[in-house]
KEVONU-767687 format. One record per residue: residue number from 1; chain; x, y, z negated of N, C-alpha, C in turn. Coordinates in steps of 0.2 Angstrom, whole numbers, plus 5000, padded with zeros to 4 digits. Atoms other than C-alpha are relative to their C-alpha. Example, Ala and Ser with C-alpha at 12.3 -4.5 7.8 and 13.67 -1.06 7.14 Angstrom:
! residues 2
1,A,5004,4994,5000,5062,4978,4961,5004,5006,5000
2,A,4996,4994,5001,5068,4995,4964,4996,5005,4997
***
This chain:
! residues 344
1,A,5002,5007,4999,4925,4947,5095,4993,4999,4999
2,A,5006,5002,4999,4907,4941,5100,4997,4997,4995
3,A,4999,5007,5003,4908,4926,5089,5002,4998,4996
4,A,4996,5002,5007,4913,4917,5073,5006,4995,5005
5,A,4995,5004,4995,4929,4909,5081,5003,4993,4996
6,A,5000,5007,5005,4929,4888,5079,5007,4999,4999
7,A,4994,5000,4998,4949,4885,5074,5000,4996,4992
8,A,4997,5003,5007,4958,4878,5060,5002,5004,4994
9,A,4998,4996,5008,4957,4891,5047,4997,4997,4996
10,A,5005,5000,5007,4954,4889,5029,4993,5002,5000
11,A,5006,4999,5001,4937,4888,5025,4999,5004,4997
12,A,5000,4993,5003,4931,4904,5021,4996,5002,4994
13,A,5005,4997,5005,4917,4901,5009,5002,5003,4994
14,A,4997,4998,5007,4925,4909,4996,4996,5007,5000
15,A,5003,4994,4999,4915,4923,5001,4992,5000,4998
16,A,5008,5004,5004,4896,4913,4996,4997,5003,4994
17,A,5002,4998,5005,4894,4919,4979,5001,5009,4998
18,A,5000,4991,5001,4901,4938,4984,4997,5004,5004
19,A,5003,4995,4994,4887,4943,4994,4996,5005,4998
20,A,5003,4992,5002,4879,4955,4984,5006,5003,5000
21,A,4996,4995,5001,4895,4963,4982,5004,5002,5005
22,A,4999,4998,4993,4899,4964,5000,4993,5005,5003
23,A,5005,4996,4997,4881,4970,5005,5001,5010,4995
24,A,5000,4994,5001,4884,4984,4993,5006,5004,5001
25,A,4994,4998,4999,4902,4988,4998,4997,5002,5008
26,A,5000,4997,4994,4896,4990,5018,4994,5003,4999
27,A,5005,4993,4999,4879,4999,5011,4995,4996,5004
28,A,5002,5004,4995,4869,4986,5021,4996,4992,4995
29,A,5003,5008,5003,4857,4969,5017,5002,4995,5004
30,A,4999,5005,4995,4860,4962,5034,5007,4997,5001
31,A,4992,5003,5004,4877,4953,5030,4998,4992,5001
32,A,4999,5008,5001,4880,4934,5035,5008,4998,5001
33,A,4992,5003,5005,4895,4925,5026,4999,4994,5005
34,A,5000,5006,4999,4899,4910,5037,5008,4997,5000
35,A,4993,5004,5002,4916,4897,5037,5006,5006,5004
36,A,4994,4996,4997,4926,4909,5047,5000,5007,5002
37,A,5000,4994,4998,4918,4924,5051,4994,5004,4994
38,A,5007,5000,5002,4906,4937,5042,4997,5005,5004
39,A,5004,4995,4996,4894,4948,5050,4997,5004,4996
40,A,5002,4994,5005,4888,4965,5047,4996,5003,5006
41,A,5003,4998,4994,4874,4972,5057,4999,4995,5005
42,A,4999,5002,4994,4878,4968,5074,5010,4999,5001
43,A,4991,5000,4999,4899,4968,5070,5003,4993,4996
44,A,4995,5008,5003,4909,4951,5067,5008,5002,5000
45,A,4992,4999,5002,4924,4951,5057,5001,4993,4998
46,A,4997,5006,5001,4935,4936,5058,5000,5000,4990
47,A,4997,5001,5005,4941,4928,5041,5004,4996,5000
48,A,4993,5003,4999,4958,4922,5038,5002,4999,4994
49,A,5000,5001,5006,4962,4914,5022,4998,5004,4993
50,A,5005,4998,5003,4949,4923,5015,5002,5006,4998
51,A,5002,4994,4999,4953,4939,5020,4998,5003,5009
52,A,5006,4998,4995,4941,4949,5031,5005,5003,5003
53,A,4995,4996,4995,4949,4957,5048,4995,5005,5001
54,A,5006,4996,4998,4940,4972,5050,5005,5006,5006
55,A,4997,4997,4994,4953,4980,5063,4997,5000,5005
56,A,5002,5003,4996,4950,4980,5079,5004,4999,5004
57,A,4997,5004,4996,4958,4968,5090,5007,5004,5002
58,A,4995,4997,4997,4970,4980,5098,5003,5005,4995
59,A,4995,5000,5004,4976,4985,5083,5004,4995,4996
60,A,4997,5005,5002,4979,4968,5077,5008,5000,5002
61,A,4992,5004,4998,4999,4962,5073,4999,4995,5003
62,A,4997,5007,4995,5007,4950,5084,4998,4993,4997
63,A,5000,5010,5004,5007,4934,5071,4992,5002,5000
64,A,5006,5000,5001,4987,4940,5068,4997,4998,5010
65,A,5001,5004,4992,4985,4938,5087,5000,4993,5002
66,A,4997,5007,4998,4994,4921,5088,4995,4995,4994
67,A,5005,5005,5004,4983,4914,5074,4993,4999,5002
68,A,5008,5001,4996,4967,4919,5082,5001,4998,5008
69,A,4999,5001,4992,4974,4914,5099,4998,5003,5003
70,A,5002,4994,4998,4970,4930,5106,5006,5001,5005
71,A,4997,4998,4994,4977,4935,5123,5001,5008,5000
72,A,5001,4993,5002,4983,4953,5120,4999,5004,5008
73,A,5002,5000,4993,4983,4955,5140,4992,5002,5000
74,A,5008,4998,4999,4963,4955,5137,4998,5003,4997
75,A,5002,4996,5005,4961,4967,5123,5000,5005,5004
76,A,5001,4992,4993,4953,4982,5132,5004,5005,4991
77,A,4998,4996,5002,4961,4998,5126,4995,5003,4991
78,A,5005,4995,5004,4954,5007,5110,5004,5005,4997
79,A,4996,4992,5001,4957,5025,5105,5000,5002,4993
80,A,4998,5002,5011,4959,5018,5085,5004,4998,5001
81,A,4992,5001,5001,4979,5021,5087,5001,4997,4992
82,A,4996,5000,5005,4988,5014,5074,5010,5000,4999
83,A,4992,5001,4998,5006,5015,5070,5005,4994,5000
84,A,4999,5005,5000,5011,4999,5076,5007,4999,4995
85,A,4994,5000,5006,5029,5000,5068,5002,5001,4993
86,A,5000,4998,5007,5026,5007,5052,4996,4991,4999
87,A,5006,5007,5004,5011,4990,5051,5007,4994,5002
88,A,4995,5005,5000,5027,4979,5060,5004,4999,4994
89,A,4993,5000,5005,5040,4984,5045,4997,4998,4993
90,A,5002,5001,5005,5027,4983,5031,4998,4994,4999
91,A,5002,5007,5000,5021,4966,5035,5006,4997,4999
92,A,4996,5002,5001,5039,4960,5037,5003,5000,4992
93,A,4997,4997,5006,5044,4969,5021,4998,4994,4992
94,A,5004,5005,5005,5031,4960,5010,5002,4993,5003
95,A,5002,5008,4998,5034,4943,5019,5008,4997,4997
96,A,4994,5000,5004,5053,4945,5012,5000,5001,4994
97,A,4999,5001,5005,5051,4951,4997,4992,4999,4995
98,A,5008,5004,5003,5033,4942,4991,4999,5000,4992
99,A,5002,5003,5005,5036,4938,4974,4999,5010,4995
100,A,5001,4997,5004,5029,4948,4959,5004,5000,4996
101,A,4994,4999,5003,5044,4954,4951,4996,5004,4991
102,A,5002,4997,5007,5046,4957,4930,5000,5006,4998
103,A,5000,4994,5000,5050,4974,4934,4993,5005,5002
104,A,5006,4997,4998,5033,4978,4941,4996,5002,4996
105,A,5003,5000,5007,5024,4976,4925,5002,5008,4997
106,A,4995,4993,5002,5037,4992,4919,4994,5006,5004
107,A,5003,4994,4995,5031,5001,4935,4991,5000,4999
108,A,5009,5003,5004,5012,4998,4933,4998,5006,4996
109,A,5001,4994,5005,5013,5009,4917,5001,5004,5001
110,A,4999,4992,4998,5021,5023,4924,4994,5002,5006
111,A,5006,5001,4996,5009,5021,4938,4993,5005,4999
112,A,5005,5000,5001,4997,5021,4929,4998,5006,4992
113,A,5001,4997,5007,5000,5034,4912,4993,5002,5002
114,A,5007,4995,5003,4983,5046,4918,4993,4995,5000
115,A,5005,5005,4997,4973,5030,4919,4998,4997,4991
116,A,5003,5004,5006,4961,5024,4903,5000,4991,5005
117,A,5000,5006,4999,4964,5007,4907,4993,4995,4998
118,A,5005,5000,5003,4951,5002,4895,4994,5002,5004
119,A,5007,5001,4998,4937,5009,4904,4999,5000,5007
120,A,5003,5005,4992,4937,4999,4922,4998,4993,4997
121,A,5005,5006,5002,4929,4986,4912,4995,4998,5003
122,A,5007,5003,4996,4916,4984,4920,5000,5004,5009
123,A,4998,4997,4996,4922,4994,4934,5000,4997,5008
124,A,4996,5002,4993,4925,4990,4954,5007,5004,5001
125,A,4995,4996,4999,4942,4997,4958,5003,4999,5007
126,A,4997,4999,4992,4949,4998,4976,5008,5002,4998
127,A,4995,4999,4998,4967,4996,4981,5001,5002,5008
128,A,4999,5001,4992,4971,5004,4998,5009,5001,5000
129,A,4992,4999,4999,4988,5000,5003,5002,4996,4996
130,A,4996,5005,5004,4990,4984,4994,5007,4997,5000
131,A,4995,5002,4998,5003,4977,5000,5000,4993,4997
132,A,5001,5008,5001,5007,4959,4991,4996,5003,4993
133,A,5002,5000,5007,4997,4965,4976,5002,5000,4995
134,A,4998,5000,5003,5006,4969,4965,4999,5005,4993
135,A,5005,4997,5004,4997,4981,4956,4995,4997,4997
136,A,5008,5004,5000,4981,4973,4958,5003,4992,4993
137,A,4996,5003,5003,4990,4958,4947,5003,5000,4993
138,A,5001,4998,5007,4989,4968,4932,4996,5005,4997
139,A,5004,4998,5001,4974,4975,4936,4993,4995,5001
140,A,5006,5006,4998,4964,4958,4938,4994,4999,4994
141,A,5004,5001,5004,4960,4955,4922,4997,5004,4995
142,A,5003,4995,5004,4955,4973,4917,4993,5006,5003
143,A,5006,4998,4997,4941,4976,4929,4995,4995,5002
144,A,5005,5007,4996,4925,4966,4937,5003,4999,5003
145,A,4999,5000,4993,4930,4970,4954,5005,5002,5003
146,A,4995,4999,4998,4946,4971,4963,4998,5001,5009
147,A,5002,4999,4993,4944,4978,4983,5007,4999,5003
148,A,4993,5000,4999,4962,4973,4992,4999,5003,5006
149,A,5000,4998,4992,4964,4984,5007,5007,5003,5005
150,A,4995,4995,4999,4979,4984,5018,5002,4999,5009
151,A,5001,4999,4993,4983,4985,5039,5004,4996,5003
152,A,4995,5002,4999,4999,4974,5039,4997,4990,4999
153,A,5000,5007,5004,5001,4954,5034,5000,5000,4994
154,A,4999,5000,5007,5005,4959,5016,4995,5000,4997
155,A,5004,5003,5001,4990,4955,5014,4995,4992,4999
156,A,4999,5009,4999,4990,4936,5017,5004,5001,4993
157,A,4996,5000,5009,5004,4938,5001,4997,5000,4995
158,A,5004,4999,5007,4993,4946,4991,4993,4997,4999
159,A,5006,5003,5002,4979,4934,4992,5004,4993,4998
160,A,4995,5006,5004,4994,4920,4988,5003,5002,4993
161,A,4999,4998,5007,4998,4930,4974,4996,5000,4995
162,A,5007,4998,5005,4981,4933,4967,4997,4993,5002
163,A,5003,5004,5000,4977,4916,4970,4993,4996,4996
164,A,5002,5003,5005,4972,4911,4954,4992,5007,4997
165,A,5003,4994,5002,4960,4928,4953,4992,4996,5004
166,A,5005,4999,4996,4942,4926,4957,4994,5007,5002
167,A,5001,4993,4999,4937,4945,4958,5003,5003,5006
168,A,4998,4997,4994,4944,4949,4974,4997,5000,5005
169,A,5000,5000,4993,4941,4954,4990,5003,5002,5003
170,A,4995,4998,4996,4952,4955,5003,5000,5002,5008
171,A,5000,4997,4991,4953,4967,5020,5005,5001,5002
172,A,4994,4998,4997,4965,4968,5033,4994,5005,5003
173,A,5005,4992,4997,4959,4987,5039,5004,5006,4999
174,A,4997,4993,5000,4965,5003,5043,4996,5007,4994
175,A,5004,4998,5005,4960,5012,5028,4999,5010,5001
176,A,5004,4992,4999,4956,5030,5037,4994,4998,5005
177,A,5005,5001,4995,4943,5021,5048,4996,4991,4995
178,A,5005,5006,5004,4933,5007,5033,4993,5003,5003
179,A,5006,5000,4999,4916,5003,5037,4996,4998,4995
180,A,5004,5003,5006,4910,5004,5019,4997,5006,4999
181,A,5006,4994,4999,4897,5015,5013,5006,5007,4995
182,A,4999,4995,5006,4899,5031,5002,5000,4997,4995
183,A,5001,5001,5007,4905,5029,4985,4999,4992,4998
184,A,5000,5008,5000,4908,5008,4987,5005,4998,4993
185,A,4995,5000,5005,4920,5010,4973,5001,5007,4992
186,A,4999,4997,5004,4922,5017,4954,5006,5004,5000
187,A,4992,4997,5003,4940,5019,4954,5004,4997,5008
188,A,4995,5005,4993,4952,5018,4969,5008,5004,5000
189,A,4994,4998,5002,4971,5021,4969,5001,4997,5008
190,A,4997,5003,4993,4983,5021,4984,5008,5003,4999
191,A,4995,5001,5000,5001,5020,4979,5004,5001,5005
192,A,4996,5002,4995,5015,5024,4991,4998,4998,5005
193,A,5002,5003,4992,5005,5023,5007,4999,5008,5004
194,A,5004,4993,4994,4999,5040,5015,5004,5002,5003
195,A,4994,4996,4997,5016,5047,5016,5004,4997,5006
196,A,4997,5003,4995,5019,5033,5030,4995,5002,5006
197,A,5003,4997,4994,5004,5040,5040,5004,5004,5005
198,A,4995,4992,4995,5008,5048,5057,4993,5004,5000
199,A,5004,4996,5000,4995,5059,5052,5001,5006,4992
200,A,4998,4996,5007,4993,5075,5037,4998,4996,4993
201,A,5001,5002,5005,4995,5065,5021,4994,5003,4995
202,A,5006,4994,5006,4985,5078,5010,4995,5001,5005
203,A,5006,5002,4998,4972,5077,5023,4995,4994,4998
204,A,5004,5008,5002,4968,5059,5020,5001,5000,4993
205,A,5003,5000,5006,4968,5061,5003,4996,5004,4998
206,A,5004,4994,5001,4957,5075,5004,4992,4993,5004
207,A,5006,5001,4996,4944,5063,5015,5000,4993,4996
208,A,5001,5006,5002,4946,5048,5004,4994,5002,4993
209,A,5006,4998,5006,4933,5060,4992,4994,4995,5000
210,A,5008,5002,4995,4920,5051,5002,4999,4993,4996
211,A,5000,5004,5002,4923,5035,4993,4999,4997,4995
212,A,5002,5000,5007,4922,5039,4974,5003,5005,4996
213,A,5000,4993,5004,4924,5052,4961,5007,4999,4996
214,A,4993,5002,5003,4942,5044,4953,5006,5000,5006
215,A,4996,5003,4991,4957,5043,4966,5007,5002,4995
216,A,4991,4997,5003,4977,5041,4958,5003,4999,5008
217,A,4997,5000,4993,4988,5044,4972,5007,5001,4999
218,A,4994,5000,5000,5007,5042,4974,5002,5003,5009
219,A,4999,4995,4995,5015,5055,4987,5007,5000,4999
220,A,4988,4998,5001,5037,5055,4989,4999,5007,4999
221,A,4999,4991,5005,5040,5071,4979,5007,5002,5005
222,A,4997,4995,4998,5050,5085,4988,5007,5001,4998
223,A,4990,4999,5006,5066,5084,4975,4998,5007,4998
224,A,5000,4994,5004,5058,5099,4969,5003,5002,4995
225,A,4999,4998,5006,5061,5098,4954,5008,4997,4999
226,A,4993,5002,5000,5079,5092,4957,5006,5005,5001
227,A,4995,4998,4997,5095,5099,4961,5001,5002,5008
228,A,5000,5001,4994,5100,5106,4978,5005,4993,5004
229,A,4994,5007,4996,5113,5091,4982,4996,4996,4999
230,A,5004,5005,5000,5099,5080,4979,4996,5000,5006
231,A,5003,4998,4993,5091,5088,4995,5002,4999,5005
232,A,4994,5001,4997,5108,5089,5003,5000,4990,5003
233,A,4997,5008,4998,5110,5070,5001,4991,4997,5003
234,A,5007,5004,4997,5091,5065,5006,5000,5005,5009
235,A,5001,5000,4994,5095,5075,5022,5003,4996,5004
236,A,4998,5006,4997,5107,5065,5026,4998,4992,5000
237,A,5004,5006,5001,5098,5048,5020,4996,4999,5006
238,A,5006,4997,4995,5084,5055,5032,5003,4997,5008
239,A,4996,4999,4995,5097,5056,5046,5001,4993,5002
240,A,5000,5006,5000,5102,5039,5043,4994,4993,5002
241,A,5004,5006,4999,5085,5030,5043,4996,5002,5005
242,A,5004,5000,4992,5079,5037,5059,5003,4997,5004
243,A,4997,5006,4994,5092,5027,5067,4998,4993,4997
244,A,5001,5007,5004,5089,5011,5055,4993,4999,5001
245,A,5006,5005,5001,5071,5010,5056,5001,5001,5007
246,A,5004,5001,4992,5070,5008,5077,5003,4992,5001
247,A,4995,5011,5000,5082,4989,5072,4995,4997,5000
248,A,5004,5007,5003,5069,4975,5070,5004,4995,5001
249,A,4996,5005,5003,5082,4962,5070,4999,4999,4994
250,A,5001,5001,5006,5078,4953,5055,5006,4998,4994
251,A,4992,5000,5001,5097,4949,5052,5004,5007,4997
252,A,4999,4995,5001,5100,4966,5051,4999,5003,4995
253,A,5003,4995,5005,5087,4972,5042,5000,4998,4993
254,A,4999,5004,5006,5091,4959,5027,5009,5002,4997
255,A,4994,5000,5000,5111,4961,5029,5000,5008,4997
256,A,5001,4990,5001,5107,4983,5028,4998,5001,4993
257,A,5002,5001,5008,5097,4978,5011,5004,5000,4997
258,A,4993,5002,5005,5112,4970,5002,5005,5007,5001
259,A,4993,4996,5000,5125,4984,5009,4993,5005,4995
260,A,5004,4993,5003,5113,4998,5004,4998,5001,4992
261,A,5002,5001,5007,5109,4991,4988,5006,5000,4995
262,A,4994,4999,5003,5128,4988,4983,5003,5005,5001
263,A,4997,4993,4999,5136,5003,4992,4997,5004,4999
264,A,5004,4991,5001,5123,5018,4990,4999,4998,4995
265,A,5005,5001,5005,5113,5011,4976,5005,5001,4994
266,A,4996,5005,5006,5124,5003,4964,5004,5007,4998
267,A,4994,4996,5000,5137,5016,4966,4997,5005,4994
268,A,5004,4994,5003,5126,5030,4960,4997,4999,4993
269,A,5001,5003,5008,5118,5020,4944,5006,4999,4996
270,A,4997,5001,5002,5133,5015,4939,5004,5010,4997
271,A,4997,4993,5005,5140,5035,4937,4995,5003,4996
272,A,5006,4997,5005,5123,5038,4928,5001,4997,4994
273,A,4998,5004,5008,5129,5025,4915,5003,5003,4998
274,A,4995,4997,5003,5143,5033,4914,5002,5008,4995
275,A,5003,4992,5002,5136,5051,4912,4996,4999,4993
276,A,5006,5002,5003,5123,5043,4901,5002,5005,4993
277,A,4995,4998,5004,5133,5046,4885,5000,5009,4999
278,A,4998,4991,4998,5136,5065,4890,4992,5002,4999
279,A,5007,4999,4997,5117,5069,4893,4998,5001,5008
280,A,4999,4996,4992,5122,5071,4913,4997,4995,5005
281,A,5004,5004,4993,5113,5055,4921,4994,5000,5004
282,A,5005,5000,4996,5099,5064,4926,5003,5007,5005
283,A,4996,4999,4996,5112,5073,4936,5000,4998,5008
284,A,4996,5007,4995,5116,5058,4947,4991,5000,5004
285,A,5007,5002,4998,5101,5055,4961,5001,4992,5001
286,A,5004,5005,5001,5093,5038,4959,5001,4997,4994
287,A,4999,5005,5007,5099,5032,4943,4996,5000,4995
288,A,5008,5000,5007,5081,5038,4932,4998,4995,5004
289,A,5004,5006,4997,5073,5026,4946,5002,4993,5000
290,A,4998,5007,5001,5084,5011,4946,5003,4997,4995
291,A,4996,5005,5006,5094,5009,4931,4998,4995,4997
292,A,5007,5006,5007,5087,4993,4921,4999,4995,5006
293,A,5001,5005,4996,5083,4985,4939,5004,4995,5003
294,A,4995,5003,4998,5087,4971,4946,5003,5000,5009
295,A,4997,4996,4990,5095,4969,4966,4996,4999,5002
296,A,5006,5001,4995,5082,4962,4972,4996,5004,5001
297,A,5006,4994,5000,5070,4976,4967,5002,5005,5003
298,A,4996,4995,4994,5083,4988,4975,4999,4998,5004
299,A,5002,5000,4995,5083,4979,4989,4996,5003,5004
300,A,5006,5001,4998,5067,4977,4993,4997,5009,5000
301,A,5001,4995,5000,5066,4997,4989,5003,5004,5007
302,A,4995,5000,4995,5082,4998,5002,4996,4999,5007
303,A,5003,5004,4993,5072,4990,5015,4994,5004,5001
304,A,5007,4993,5001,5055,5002,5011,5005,5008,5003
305,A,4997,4992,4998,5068,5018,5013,5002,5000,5007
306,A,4994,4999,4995,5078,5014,5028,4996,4997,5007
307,A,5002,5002,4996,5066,5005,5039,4993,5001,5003
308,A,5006,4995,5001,5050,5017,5038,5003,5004,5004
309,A,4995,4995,4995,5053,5027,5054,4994,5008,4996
310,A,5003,4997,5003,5037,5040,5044,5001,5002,4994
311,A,4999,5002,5006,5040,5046,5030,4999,5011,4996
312,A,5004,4993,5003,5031,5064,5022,5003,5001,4994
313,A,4997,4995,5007,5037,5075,5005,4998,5004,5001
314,A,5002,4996,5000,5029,5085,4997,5001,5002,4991
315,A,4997,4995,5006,5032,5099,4981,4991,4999,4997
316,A,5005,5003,5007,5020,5097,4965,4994,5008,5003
317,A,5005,4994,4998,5014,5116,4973,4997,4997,5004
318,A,5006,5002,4995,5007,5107,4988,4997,4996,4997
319,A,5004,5005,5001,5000,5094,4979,4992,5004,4995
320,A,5005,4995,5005,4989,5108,4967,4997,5003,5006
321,A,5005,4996,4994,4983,5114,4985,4993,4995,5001
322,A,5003,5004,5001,4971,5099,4984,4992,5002,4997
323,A,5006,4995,5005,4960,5110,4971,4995,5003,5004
324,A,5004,4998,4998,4952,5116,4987,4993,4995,5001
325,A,5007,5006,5000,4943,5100,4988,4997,4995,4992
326,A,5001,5002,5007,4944,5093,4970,5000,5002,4994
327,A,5002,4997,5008,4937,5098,4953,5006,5000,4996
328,A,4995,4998,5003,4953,5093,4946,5005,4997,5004
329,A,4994,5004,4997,4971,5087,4951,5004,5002,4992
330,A,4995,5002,5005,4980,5081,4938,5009,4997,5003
331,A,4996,4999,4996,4999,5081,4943,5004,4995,4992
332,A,4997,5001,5006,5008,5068,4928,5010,5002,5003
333,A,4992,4999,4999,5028,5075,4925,5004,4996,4997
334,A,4994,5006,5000,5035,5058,4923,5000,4996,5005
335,A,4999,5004,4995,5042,5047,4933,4993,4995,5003
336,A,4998,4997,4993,5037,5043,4949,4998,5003,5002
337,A,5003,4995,5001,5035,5059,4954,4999,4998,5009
338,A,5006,4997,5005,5023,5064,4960,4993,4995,5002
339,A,5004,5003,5003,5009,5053,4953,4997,5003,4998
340,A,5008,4997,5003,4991,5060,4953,4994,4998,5000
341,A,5008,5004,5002,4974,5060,4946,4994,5006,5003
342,A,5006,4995,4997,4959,5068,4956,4994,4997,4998
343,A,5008,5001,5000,4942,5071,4952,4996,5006,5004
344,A,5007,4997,4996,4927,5074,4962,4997,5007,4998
***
């Protein structure tokens, strides 16, 4: 885009008083903050309920086109693919299930066990792969600075969720192609995102060194350390969601939710109850991750498994291969596996 585009967005000043902290996130002094758009350089990025688009054009979703009234007919080509259907399924996912659930606060902690929480005090911290912030939402009020970065609409959510927050910043961006300097961040975590690249996960977290000397990273663990019927039944699951995610019917993929969460999910927790008693529930595959929850949060997991046509694993040995770029890799052995901590 040429231009700050004149339209009926929210007024963007939200972003007036975070200009030093924008100059020093893109590494640069030339930076002008105006009602709708900001400028970097010579590069203008929209602003949309006061988050920054830093995409370009032709990766934009569909509903981001229709807002900016953009003719996608005239968007010249560009050779910054992205994988339109994983950013389709992730926007819709978060537009259905938005809310900051009681169960998250739980997850958080496990999340977050290698993490001194206590010292992002004064901290900037970086979310890539926000999604509706959900994280971010229990890390608002433990750091200065909160960076939201995600490529979808779930990012409109989580500035509705984080509304009451004034430490944010919010990008829609492809988080292997930011235009922010070296080292813009103390701390940065990226949760449940890489393993949906169509690219080598353990690469991009090898290349996210460039950013800051802290990095936790959650990767779908291999079933390594599991049983082989756990392997058996995720080849089958596998089998299954490569036919489920090519549906976008929205009908479908909500009605898929509810079966999946009563007939696969349920079924399996309920003989981990049962087992429980005996010592043998961590026999049963999903019942350490979902027992305690409620459907909704299944769901909403149902809808993440079965409609992500990407989806990478990897064993706690691959994850130790990392060592070739990082001083440490910290691998924690509890739930969810595998959650790690890397230093520079």
């Amino acid at each position: 885009m040429s231009s700050c585009t004149k339209s009926k967005f929210i007024d963007a000043m939200y972003y007036l008083n975070k200009l030093d902290i924008l100059m020093d996130i893109f590494g640069t002094e030339n930076i002008k903050v105006e009602k709708e758009c900001l400028t970097v350089n010579d590069k203008i990025y929209p602003i949309i309920d006061d988050v920054i688009i830093l995409l370009e054009p032709a990766q934009y979703p569909e509903s981001l086109l229709e807002r900016l009234k953009v003719d996608k007919s005239n968007i010249p080509i560009s050779d910054q693919k992205i994988a339109e259907d994983i950013q389709f399924t992730f926007g819709k996912e978060w537009q259905e299930f938005s809310e900051i659930l009681p169960e998250y606060e739980r997850e958080f902690t496990q999340y977050f066990d290698l993490i001194n929480l206590s010292g992002l005090e004064n901290k900037r911290v970086c979310d890539l792969g926000c999604g509706i912030g959900r994280w971010d939402y229990f890390l608002k009020d433990q750091c200065k600075e909160l960076v939201l970065v995600d490529f979808s609409d779930a990012v409109f959510v989580a500035r509705h969720n984080l509304k009451d927050a004034e430490n944010i910043l919010y990008f829609m961006g492809d988080l292997r192609r930011l235009p922010f300097r070296y080292d813009f961040v103390d701390f940065l975590f990226c949760i449940g995102v890489l393993h949906h690249l169509p690219c080598s996960a353990l690469e991009e977290v090898r290349s996210l060194k460039k950013y800051t000397s802290q990095i936790l990273i959650y990767l779908y663990y291999a079933l390594d350390n599991r049983p082989f019927y756990f392997r058996v039944l995720l080849m089958l699951a596998t089998r299954l969601r490569l036919r489920t995610a090519s549906v976008r019917n929205s009908h479908f993929r909500i009605l898929f939710s509810w079966a999946g969460a009563l007939f696969i999910y349920f079924p399996f927790i309920i003989l981990g109850s049962i087992l429980r008693p005996l010592g043998g529930s961590h026999l049963i595959p999903l019942y350490e991750s979902y027992h305690g929850k409620t459907l909704k949060r299944i769901r909403q997991d149902v809808y993440d498994r079965f409609f992500t046509r990407i989806e990478q694993r990897f064993t706690k040995e691959e994850i130790m291969t990392l060592k070739d770029t990082f001083s440490n890799v910290n691998v924690s052995n509890q739930l969810p596996y595998w959650h790690f901590l890397l230093e520079r």
